[in-house]
TIMITOR-180689 format. One record per residue (C-alpha): residue number from 1; x, y, z. Coordinates in pm, 1 decimal. Example, Ala and Ser with C-alpha at 12.3 -4.5 7.8 and 13.67 -1.06 7.14 Angstrom:
2
    k      east     north        up
    1    1230.0    -450.0     780.0
    2    1367.0    -106.0     714.0
! end
This chain:
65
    k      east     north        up
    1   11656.0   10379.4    8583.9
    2   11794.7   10492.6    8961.5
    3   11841.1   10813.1    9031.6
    4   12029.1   10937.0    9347.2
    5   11930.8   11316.5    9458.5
    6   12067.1   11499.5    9697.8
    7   11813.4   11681.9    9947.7
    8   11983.0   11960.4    9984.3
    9   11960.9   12045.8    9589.9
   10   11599.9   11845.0    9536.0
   11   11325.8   11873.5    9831.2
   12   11136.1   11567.1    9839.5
   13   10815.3   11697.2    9736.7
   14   10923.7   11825.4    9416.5
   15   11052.3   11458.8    9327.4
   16   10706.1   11367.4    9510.7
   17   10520.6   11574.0    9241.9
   18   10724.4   11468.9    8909.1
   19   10683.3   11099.4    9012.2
   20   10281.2   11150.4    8993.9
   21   10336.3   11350.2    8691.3
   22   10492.7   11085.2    8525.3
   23   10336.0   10744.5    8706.4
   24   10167.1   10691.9    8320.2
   25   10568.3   10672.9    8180.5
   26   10683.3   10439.0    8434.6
   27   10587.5   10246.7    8788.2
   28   10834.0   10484.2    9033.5
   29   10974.0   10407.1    9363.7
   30   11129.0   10663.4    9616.4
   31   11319.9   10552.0    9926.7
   32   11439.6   10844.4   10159.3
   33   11797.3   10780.7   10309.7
   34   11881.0   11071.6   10533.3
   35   12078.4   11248.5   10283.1
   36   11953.3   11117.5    9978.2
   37   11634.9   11060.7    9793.0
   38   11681.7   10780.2    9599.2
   39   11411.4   10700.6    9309.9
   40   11402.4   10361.0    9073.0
   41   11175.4   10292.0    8770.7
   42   11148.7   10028.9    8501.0
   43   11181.5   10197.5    8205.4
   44   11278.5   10039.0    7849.7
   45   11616.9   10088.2    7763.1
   46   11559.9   10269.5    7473.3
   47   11369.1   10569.9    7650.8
   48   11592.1   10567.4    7964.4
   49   11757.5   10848.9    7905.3
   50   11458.3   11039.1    7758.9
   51   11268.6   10995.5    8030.5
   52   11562.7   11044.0    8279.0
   53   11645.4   11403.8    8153.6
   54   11262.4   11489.2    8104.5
   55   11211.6   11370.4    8494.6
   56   11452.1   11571.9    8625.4
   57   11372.3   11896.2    8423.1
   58   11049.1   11844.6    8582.6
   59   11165.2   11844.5    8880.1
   60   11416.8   12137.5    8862.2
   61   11112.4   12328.3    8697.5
   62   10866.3   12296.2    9005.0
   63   11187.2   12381.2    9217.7
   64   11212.3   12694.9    9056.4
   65   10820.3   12805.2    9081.9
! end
């Protein structure tokens, strides 16, 4: 799974705090460009999407608080 989010609609330490959230469903990785956040995890295929949509949720959610 890679995931491209823009900083100006994610902050970084939202992403920061669904990634520990979820470090039990996968092994993430975030790399900061200066426009983009961009995160990577192996995830089976089968779950990708699951996980994809729940990880992003999760991050809209804390956006929101």
């Amino acid at each position: 799974m890679t995931l491209k989010l823009n900083k100006e609609i994610y902050p970084v330490k939202a992403v920061q705090k669904a990634v520990s959230f979820y470090k039990q469903v996968a092994n993430f990785k975030l790399k900061n460009s200066q426009n983009y956040i961009l995160v990577s995890a192996a995830i089976d295929k089968n779950n990708e999407e699951l996980v994809k949509n729940e990880f992003l949720n999760f991050v809209l959610g804390v956006i929101r608080q």
